[in-house]
Each structure stands twice: as structure tokens, then as C-alpha cells.
C-alpha positions in Angstrom: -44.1 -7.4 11.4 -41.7 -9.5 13.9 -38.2 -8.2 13.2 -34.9 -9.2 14.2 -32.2 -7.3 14.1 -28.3 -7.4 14.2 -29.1 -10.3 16.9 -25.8 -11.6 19.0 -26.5 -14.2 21.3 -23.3 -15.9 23.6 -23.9 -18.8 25.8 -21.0 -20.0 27.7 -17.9 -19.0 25.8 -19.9 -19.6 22.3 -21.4 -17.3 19.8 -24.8 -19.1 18.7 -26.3 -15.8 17.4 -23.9 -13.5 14.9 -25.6 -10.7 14.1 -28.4 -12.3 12.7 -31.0 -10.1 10.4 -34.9 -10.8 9.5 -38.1 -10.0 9.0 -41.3 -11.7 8.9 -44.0 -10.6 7.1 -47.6 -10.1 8.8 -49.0 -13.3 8.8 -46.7 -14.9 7.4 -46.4 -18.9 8.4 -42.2 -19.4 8.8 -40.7 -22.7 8.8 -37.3 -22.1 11.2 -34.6 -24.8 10.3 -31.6 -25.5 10.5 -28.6 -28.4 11.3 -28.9 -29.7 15.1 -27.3 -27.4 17.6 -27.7 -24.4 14.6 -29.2 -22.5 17.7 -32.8 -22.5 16.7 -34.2 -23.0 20.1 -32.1 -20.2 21.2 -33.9 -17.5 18.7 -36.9 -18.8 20.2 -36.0 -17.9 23.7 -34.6 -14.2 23.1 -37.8 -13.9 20.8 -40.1 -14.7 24.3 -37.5 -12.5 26.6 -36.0 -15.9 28.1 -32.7 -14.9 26.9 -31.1 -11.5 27.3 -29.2 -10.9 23.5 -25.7 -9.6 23.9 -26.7 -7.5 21.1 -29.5 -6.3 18.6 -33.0 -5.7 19.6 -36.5 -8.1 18.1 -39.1 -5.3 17.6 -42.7 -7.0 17.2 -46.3 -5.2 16.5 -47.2 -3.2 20.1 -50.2 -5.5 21.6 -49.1 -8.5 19.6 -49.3 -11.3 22.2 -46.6 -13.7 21.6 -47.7 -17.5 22.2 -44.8 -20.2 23.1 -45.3 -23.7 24.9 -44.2 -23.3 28.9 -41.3 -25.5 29.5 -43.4 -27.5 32.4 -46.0 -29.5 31.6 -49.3 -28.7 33.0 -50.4 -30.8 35.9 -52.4 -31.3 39.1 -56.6 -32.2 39.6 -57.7 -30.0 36.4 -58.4 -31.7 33.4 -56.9 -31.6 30.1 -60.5 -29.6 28.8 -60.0 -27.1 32.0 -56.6 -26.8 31.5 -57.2 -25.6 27.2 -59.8 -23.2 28.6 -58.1 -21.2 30.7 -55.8 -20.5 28.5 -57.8 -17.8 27.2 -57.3 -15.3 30.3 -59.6 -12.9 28.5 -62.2 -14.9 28.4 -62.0 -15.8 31.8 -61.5 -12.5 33.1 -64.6 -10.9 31.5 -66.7 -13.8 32.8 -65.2 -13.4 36.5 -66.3 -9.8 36.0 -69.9 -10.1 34.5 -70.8 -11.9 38.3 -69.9 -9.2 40.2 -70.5 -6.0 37.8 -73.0 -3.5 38.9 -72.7 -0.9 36.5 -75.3 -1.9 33.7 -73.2 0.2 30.9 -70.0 -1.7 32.0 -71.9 -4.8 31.8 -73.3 -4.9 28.4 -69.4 -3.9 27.3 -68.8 -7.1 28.8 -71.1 -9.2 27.3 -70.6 -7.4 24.0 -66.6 -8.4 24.4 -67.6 -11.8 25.5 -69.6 -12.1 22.1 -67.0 -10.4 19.7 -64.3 -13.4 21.4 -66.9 -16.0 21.2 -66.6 -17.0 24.2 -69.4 -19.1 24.5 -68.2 -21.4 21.9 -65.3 -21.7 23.4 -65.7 -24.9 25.0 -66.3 -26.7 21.4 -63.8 -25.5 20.3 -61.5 -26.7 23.0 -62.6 -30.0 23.1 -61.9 -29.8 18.8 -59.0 -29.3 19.6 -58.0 -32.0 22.3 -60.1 -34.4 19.8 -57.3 -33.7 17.5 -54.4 -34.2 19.3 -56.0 -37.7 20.6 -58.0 -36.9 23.5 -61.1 -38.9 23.5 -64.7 -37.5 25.8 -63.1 -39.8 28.8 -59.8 -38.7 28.5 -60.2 -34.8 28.3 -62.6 -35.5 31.7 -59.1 -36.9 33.3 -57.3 -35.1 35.8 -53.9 -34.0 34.1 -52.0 -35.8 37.0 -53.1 -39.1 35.5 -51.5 -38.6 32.1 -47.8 -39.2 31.1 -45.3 -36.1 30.0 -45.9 -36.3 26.6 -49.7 -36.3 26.9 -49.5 -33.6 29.1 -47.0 -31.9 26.1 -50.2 -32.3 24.2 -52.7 -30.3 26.9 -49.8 -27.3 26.6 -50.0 -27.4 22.7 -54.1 -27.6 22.5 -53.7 -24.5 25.0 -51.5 -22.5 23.4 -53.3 -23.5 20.0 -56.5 -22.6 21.6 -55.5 -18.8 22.8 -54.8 -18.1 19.7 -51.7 -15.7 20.3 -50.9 -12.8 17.1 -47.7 -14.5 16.9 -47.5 -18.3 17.6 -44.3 -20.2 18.5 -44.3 -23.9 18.0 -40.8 -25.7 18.9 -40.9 -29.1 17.1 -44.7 -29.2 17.8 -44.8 -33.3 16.3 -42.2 -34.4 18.5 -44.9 -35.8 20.8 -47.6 -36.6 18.6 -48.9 -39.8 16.3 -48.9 -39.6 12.9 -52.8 -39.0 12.9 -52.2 -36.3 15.8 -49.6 -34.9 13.5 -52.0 -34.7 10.4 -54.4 -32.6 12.0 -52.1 -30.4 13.5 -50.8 -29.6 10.1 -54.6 -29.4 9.2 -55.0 -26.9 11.7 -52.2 -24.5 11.3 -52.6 -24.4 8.0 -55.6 -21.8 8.7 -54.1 -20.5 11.2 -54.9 -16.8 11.2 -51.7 -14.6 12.2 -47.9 -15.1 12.4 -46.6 -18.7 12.8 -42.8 -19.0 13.4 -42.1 -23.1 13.5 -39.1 -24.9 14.1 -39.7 -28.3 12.2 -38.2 -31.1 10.8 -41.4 -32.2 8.9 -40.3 -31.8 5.7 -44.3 -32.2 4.9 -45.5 -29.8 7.5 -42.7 -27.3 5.7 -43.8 -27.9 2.2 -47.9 -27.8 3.2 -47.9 -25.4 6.1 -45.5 -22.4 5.8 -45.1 -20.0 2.9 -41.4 -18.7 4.6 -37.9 -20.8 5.3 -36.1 -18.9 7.5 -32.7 -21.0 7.4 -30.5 -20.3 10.9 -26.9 -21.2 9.6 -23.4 -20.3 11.2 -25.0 -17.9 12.8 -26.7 -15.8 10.6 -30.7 -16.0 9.6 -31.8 -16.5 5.7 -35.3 -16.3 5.0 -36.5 -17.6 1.4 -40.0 -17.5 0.1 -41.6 -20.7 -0.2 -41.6 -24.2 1.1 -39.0 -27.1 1.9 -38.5 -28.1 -1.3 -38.7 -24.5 -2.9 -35.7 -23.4 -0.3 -34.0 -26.8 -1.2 -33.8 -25.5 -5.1 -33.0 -22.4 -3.8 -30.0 -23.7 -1.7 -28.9 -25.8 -4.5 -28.9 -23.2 -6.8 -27.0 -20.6 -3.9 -24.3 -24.3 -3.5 -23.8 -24.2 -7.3 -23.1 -20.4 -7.7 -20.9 -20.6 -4.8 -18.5 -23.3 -6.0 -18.3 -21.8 -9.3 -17.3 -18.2 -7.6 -14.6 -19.9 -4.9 -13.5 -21.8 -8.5 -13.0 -18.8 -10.3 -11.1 -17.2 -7.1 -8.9 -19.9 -6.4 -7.7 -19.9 -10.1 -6.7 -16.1 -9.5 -5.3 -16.9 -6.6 -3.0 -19.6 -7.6 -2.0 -16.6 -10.3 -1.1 -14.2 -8.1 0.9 -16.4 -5.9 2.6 -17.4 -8.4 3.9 -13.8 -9.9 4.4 -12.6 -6.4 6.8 -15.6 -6.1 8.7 -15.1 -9.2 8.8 -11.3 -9.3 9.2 -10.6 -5.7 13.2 -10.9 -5.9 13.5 -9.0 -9.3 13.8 -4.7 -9.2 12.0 -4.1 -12.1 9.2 -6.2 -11.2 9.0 -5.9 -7.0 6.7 -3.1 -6.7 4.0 -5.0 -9.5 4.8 -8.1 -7.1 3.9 -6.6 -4.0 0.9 -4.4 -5.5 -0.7 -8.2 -6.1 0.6 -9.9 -2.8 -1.6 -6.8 -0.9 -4.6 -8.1 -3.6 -4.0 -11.5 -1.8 -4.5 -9.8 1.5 -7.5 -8.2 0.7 -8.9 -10.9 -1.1 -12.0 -12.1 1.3 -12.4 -16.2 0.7 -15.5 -17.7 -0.8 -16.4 -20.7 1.0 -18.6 -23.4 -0.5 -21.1 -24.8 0.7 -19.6 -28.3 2.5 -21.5 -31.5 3.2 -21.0 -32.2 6.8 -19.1 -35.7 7.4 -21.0 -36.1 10.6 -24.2 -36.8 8.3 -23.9 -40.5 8.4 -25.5 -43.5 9.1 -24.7 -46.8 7.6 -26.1 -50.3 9.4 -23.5 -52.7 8.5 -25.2 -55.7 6.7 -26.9 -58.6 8.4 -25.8 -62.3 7.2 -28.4 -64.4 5.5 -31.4 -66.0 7.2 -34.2 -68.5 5.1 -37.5 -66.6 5.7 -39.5 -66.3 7.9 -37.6 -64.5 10.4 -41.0 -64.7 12.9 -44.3 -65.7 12.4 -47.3 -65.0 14.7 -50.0 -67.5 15.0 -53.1 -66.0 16.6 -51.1 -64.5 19.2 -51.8 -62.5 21.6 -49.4 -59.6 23.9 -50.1 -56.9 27.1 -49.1 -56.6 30.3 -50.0 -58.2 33.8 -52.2 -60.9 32.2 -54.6 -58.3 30.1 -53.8 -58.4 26.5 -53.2 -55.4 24.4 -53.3 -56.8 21.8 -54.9 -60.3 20.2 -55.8 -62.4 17.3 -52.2 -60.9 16.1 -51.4 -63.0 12.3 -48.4 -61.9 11.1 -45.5 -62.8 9.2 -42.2 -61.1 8.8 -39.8 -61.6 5.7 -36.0 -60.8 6.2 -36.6 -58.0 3.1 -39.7 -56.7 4.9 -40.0 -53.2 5.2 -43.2 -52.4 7.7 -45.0 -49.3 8.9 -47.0 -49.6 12.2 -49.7 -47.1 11.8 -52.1 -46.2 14.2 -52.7 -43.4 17.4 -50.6 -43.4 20.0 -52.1 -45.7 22.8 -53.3 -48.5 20.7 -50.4 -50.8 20.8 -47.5 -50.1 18.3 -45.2 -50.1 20.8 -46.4 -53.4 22.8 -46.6 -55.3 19.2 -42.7 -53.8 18.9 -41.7 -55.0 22.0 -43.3 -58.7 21.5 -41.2 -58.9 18.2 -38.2 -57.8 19.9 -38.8 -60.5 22.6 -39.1 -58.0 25.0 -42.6 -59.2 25.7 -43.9 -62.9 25.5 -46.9 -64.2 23.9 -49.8 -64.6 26.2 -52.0 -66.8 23.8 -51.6 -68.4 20.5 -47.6 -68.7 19.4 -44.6 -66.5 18.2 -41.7 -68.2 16.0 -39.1 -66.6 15.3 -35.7 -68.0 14.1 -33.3 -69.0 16.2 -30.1 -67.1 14.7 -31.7 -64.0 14.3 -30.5 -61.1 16.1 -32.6 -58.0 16.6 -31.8 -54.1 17.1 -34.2 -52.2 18.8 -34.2 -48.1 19.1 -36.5 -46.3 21.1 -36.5 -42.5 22.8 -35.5 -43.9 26.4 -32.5 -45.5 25.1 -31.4 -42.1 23.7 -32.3 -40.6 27.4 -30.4 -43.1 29.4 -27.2 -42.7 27.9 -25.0 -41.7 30.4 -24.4 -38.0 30.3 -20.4 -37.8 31.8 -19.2 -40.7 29.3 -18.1 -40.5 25.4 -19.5 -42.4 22.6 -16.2 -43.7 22.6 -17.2 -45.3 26.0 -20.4 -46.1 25.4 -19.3 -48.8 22.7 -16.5 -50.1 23.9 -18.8 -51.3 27.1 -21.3 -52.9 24.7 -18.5 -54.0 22.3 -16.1 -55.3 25.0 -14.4 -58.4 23.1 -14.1 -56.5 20.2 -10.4 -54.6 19.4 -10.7 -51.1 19.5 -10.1 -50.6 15.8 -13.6 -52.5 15.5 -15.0 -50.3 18.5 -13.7 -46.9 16.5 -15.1 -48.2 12.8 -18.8 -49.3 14.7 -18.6 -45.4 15.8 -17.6 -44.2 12.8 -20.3 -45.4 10.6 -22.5 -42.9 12.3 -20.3 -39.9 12.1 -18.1 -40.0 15.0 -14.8 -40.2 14.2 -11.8 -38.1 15.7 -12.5 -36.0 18.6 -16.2 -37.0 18.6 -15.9 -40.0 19.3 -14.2 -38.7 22.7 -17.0 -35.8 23.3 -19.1 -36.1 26.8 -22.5 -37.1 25.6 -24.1 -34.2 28.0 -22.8 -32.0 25.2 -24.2 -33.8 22.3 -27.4 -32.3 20.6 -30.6 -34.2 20.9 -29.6 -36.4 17.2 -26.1 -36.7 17.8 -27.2 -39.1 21.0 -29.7 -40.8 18.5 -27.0 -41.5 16.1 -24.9 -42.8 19.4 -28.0 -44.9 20.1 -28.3 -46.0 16.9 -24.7 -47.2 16.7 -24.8 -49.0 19.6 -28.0 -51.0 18.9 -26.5 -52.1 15.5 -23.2 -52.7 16.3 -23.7 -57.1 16.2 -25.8 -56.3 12.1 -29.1 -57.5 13.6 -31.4 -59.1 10.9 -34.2 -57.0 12.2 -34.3 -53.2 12.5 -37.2 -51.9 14.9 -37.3 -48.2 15.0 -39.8 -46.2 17.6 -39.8 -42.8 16.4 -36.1 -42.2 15.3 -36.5 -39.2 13.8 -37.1 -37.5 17.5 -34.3 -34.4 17.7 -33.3 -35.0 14.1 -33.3 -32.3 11.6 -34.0 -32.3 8.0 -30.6 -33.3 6.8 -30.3 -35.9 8.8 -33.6 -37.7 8.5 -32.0 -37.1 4.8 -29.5 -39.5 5.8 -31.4 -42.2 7.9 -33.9 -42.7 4.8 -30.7 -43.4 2.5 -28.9 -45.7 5.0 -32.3 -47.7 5.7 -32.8 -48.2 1.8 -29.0 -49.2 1.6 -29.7 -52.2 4.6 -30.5 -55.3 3.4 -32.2 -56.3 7.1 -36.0 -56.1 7.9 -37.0 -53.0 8.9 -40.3 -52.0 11.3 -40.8 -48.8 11.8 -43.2 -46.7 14.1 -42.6 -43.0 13.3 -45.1 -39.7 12.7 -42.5 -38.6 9.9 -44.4 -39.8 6.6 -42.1 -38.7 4.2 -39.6 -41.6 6.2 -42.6 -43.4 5.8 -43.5 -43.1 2.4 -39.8 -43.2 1.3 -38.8 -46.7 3.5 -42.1 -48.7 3.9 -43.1 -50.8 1.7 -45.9 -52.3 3.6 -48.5 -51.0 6.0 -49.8 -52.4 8.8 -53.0 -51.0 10.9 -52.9 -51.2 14.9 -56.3 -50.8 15.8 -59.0 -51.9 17.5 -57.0 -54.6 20.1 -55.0 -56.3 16.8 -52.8 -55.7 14.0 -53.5 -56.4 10.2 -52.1 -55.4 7.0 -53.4 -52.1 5.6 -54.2 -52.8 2.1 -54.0 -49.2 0.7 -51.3 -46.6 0.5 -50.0 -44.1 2.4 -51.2 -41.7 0.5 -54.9 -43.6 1.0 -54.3 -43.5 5.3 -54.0 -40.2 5.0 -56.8 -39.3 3.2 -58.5 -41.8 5.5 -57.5 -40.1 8.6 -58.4 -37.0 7.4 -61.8 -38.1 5.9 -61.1 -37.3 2.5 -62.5 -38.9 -0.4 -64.4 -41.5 1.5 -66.8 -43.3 -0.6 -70.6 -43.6 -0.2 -72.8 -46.6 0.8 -75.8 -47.8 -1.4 -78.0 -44.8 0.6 -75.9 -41.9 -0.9 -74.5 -40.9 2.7 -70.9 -40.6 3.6 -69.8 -44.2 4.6 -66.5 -45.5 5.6 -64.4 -48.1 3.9 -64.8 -52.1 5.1 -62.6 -53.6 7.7 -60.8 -52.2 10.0 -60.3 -48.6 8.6 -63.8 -48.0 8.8 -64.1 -48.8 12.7 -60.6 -45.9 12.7 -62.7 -43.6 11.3 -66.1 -43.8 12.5 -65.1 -43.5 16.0 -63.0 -40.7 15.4 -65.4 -38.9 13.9 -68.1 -40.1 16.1 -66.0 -39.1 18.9 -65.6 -35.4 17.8 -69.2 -35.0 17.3 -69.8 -36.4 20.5 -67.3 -33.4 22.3 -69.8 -30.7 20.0 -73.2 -32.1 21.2 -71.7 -31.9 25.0 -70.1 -28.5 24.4 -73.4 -27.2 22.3 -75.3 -29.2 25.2 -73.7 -27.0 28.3 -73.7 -23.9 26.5 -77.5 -24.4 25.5 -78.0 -25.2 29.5 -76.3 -21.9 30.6 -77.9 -19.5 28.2 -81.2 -20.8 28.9 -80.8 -20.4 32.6 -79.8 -16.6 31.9 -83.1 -16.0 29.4 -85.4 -18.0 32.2 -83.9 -15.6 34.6 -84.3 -12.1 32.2 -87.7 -13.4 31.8 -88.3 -13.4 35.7 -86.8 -10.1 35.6 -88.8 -8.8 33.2 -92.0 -10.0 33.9 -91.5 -8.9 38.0 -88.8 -6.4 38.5 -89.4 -6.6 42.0 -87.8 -10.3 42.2 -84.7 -9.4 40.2 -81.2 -10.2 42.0 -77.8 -9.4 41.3 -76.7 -7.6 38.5 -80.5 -8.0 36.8 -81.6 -5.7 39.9 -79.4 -3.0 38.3 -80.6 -2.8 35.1 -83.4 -0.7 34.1 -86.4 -2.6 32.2 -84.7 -1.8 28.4 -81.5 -2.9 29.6 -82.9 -5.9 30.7 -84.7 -6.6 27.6 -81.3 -5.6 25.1 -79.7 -8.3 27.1 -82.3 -11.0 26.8 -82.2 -10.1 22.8 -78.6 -11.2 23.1 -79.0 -14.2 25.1 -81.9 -15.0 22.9 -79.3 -14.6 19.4 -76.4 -16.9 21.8 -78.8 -19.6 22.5 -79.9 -19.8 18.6 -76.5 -20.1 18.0 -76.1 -22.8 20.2 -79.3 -24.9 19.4 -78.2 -24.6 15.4 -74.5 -26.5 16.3 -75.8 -28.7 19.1 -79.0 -29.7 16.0 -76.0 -29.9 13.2 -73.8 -31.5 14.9 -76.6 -34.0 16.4 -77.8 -34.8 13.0 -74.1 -35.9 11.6 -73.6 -37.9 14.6 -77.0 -39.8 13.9 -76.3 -40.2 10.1 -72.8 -41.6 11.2 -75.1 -44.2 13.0 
């Protein structure tokens, strides 16, 4: 059991952590949420001993390892597959020592250990794993130093998934992932066999994945049984109970006010007067449960265009002369609400930024309308805002003709009014600058919306909030984002970048997820598992055919090296004389118990390598 308790944490002046109390059961999966800047990254750290508490202690099981994401990136000449596999420093340890052992005894504990962590499996179920998070056979073959920061993000994740710690730590584990990265993670941890504490604003990933909320608020830690929605009830229920209690207490103390102030001047009554005014005293407040008025967002409303707003014509987008993207036929409605869907890598972004104008056509033609005004938001907008100014400052700059009445209502349709709006944005949390960015992207009602992953640094609440103010915009609205509950709530049309284009997704979201997960596929004329026509079906065949490929290679090199060590038993065997090593050690029944165990590996092996072989021929 990981407990916390009576946990004060101060950091610079402020008190993030009051005292806060909880216990998580043995493997139990927690969701940890709470508003942005709650201090839920700060438990994190004084749970891994990054942060010294100013008071209370975290007790945990003795031997539990603890497993949280390094703040640096890996990097250098390994690749991502090296990098996931020596993350298991057991592993690698006990295979360091089985070369250079020379005590039989200790050498058939190793190899014993070596089969009880399955060690020689391990590199399947590596590449699994970097399969999942969207590393294809030639990427996970790439030296790290060739991949950006948030693909290397994804090499620290498959690691830390991969060792397999008795309590794992996941700090917004989606914020660099796809959608279809992020639906096998969920996958995945929902088997996950020990403790799982996550901080999350997947309000999906809450309601599938963990059983626990532990809710970090003012301080203090809550933890309610259940999932997102269950602690939402729960919350309700706790906000209902709570105004009808500070109700009942204001009412008795508007009494006793009042007979303290008409019997305080009066003999007879004085003493009955003061008795209730030391009532007053006493009497601790209830407060309710308040919405916070800094949860806004509202686009101010575009004025009417005649449709189309643009209209690609067999078009065709990349960079330095190589397309991306071609064959692009699309049309885009001033009441459209799109969903780009697709991994990471094949071109979401470069069809947003050809829309935006940012990018011109390279074949065929774009049109778009000639009034229309666009607002774009990506993640680098949100990290370029410069750190020593105000919002204040930011939209005056951008809104320069503009009186600062109009400047300070712009800003306060996203929740920074008063002193906000005159807050250094160094000291803003991760969504207060999105809602900054946000503001100042929108601030001319642009007829089109494009959003890149928005919901980056938001929490629940305030994704909340974004859904209601993009159902309340009567604008077009793109949107790329691994958040399907945003998705499913403010698309209302799909569209599928894959293989080098873009076309409309004719099913659900409900259908791409099954798709992506190869659920309820149907069957071809033959009876075998079969994809659907068009485009999906060339998603998932080569996502499938690409995992099965990583097991025959993994089942392949394991099969190589186990029958290296039963070809050189055999020798050993059959002549001790030529024996070498560790094998010259070994009397003739050792040597023979070990080649029964190499024998049972390499079975093993053959029966995945065969398995896996077989699905990957049926798949064609």
C-alpha cells in the first residue's frame, strides 16, 4: 500500500501541499486530478524523493520499485529498441554475469532468474511496445538522436512501461501521443499488473483505466472509488450537500446577529446576547463548492460567408518540392465541424497548415474565399509567448488599433479579467497560456477555427469548457486532438489522413476506434479476419502487419541465440575436452540440466516466431 501522510509541501513562499492524507490500495489503478496548478505534479515529485516535504512522511511497500518518466529525454547513437531494453537493469545485469560466472551453482541461479523474468522474450515484448506508441521496424532501428523531443518522450514512456515498476507513475502520459498511440496505451494499462498512480485529463482513460480518483484540491487529497464520471456524481452530490449545509448556517447566522444586535445594549438580555455572539465566534464557515470564473472560453462570432469557405481540387501539399500529401479533395462548409484522424507523422498537421495558408499548394488548386479570416492554435504558439510580459501585453501588441476597453473584453472572454490580465505569463500554468493563445488567435472572429492539440496542459474542467464554447461558435471548426471525448462531443465529421491523402471517414468515432483497435472487424468470403474497404483497411493491415513483423524478428534473434547455446552444450557434451568458458566448469549433469533448459527456451521461441509467422501470412 503507497501511503501519504499529513503531507506539507512549500515552494517559494506557497503552500501547494496542506497536510494532505491517502492511501492507495495494492494494485489499485488511481486517476490523480485536479484544476491546473492544483499541485499534482508536485505530489509526484515528493512521491520519487525529488522534493523534500516540509512535513509528513509517503511510506510505500519495502522493495517496491517506484517507476516515473526522467525529465530528459533519452538520446545519443542507441536506438529507441536499445534504449526500452535496458531499462530492465535486472535483466541486463544477470546476462552481464552469466558470461563471466564460474561457479556452476551460481550459474544455473542465474539462468533460473533469467527464466522466472522472461528475459528472453524480452525483446518482443519491447518492440510491442514501441509498435504501440508508433514506432514502425525502421524506426525503432533509428538512433534516438534522429528523433524529435516528443518521440523521444515516447522511447522514455515504452521504457518505463516496459520495466514494469511495482508502482508506476505516469504524468499526463497522452500529452505526446496520437490518438491511436493513445488508444493502446489505455489498452495497455488497463492490464497493468501493480499500482498505477496517473495524473490525466482523459476523461476516457479515467472512466476505462482506473478504479480510484484521487482529487488534489486546495491542498488536501480526496480519493473516491470509481471512475471520472463516478467521482463527478460523487462531487455533485458532496456540491449539493454543501450548499444546503452553508444555507442552513447562514440562516442561523443572520439569527444570531440579529439578537446579539438587539439585546446587546439591554441588562436583562446582555449575557443571553453575548453567550450567542461567542456561538458566532466559534462557528467554523461552510464553504460551497464555487465554479471558478477563470473557466471560460467564448470565440466571439464570425460574420457570415456564402459557402464554400475553401475547396481543394486534387491538390497536393509538403515541403521542399516532395509532397506530403496528394490527390487531396476536400470541401469545407462555414458550419463544418472536422476531425483529422490519423498517427502522428502522416500529415495532419501539413494538411492544417495548407488550409491555414501557411503552406501553398504544389499541384492541383486551393480556393478559398477571399474575406475569410482564419485562427490557428498550435503548441509552439503557447511556448513562444513571451515569458516576462502579461496577457495584458500580449493583446494589446496584436490588437494595437483597437481601445483598450476592446483589448480588456478580448482577454476577458477567456478568463482574464482583473489582476490576471496583468500576471507575468512565466507564472501562468501550462492552460492558462493556452487560453492566452487562444485569445489572441481569435481576437479578429476568424471564420475558421484550426485547433492542433488544444487540450495539451488542460485539465478536465477546462476541456469541460472548450467543448461548450466550440459548440456555442458558429465558425468552422478543424480539429486535430488525441482527446476523443473533445472529439466525439465537437466533430461532426471525420476525416482519415493516411496513406499520402486525406478523405472522409465514413463511420463513427466509435467505429475508428474499434478499427484501431481491431475490434469487430468483419470477415472476407474465406472466413478469415479481413479488414474493411478503402482506406481503413490499408490503416490497419499495416499496423498489424507491422507488429507481427517486430515478433517474427524478436522470436527470430531469440531462436538464433538459443540455438547457438544448445549447438555449443551439444559440443560440450559429446567432447568435454573441447568445452570453454563457463561450459568447462560444469560437470557432465550440469551441462545436460542446462541444455534441458535451453531446449524448453528454444520451444518457446519456435512456437511464437511459428504463431506469429502464420498470422502475418494469413494477413497476406
Amino acid at each position: 500500500m503507497l501511503t501519504i501522510r499529513d503531507l506539507t509541501v512549500r515552494l517559494g513562499g506557497r503552500t501547494i501541499l496542506d497536510g494532505a492524507s491517502a492511501s492507495l490500495p495494492p494494485g489499485s489503478r488511481v486517476g490523480l486530478i485536479g484544476r491546473n496548478g492544483a499541485g499534482k505534479s508536485t505530489l509526484m515529485k515528493a512521491l520519487i524523493g525529488e522534493i523534500e516535504p516540509d512535513g509528513g512522511d509517503i511510506s510505500k511497500p519495502q522493495r517496491a520499485r517506484l517507476g516515473y518518466i526522467a525529465q530528459e529525454a533519452p538520446d545519443g547513437a542507441i536506438t529507441p529498441l536499445e534504449a526500452v531494453l535496458a531499462a530492465d537493469v535486472e535483466r541486463l545485469d544477470l546476462l552481464a554475469r552469466a558470461e563471466d560466472c564460474a561457479d556452476p551453482e551460481q550459474l544455473g541461479d542465474i539462468y533460473d532468474r533469467l527464466l522466472a523474468i522472461d528475459a528472453y522474450t524480452a525483446p518482443t515484448r519491447a518492440a510491442v511496445i514501441l509498435t504501440g506508441l508508433g514506432f514502425d521496424e525502421e524506426m525503432q532501428a533509428r538512433p534516438l538522436s534522429s528523433f524529435s523531443g516528443g518521440w523521444k518522450m515516447r522511447v522514455a514512456l515504452g521504457s518505463l512501461l516496459f520495466s514494469q515498476p511495482e508502482i508506476l507513475l505516469l504524468d499526463e502520459p497522452s500529452n505526446h501521443l496520437d490518438l491511436e498511440a493513445t488508444l493502446w496505451l489505455e489498452n495497455f494499462l488497463k492490464s497493468y499488473p501493480a499500482t498505477l498512480l496517473v495524473i490525466s485529463h482523459e476523461r476516457d482513460l479515467l472512466n476505462n483505466v482506473v478504479d480510484h480518483i484521487l482529487h488534489l484540491q486546495g491542498g488536501k487529497l480526496t480519493l473516491y472509488a470509481g471512475g471520472y464520471d463516478s467521482f463527478e456524481r460523487q462531487r455533485a452530490e458532496r456540491a449539493t450537500q454543501l450548499a444546503a449545509a452553508k444555507a442552513a448556517q447562514d440562516a442561523q447566522r443572520a439569527r444570531l446577529q440579529d439578537y446579539v444586535a438587539r439585546n446587546s445594549a439591554r441588562a436583562s438580555t446582555a449575557k443571553q446576547a453575548q453567550s450567542r455572539a461567542k456561538m458566532l465566534d466559534k462557528m467554523q464557515p461552510i464553504t460551497a463548492l464555487i465554479e471558478d470564473p477563470s473557466l471560460s472560453f467564448d470565440f466571439p462570432d464570425p460574420a457570415e460567408l456564402r459557402p464554400p469557405l475553401i475547396t481543394l481540387d486534387m491538390a497536393s501539399v509538403g515541403y521542399a518540392d516532395k509532397p506530403i500529401l496528394k490527390r487531396l479533395m476536400l470541401r469545407i462548409d462555414p458550419d463544418d465541424r472536422i476531425a483529422l484522424l490519423g498517427r502522428n507523422g502522416n500529415g495532419k498537421t501539413t494538411l492544417a497548415r495548407l488550409l491555414a495558408a501557411q503552406l501553398a499548394s504544389m499541384d492541383g488548386s486551393m480556393a478559398a474565399s477571399g474575406q475569410m479570416k482564419v485562427g490557428y492554435f498550435t503548441q509552439y504558439q503557447v511556448e513562444e509567448l513571451a515569458g516576462g510580459d502579461t496577457p495584458l501585453e500580449h493583446m494589446t501588441r496584436v490588437m494595437k488599433d483597437r481601445t483598450p476597453g476592446a483589448v480588456r473584453a478580448q482577454l476577458g472572454r477567456f478568463g482574464f479579467s482583473g489582476p490576471r490580465a496583468t500576471q507575468a505569463v512565466e507564472k501562468l500554468s501550462g492552460g492558462e497560456r493556452a487560453r492566452l493563445a487562444l485569445a489572441l488567435i481569435t481576437y479578429e472572429a476568424p471564420h475558421l477555427l484550426i485547433l492542433d492539440e488544444p487540450t495539451n496542459h488542460l485539465d478536465v474542467d477546462t476541456r469541460e469548457a472548450l467543448v461548450q464554447a466550440l459548440n456555442a461558435y458558429t465558425g468552422a471548426v478543424i480539429l486535430i486532438s488525441h482527446d476523443r471525448h473533445m472529439v466525439e462531443l465537437t466533430a461532426d465529421r471525420l476525416v482519415l489522413v493516411d496513406n499520402g491523402t486525406a478523405r472522409d471517414y465514413d463511420g463513427s468515432m466509435e467505429d475508428y476506434i474499434d478499427f484501431v483497435l481491431g475490434r469487430n472487424q468483419p470477415k472476407d468470403a474465406s472466413g478469415s479476419k479481413g479488414a474493411r474497404k478503402g482506406g481503413k483497411a490499408a490503416v490497419a493491415e499495416r499496423d498489424e502487419a507491422r507488429q507481427l513483423r517486430s515478433n517474427v524478428t524478436a522470436a527470430e534473434s531469440a531462436m538464433a541465440k538459443l540455438q547457438q547455446d544448445c549447438a555449443a552444450l551439444d559440443a560440450a557434451l559429446a567432447d568435454p575436452a573441447s568445452a570453454t568458458g563457463w561450459m568447462a566448469r560444469m560437470s557432465a549433469a550440469e551441462l545436460a540440466k542446462r541444455r534441458a533448459r535451453v531446449a524448453a527456451q528454444l520451444e518457446s521461441a519456435e512456437a511464437e516466431w511459428l504463431a506469429a509467422s502464420e498470422e502475418l501470412e494469413a494477413l497476406g
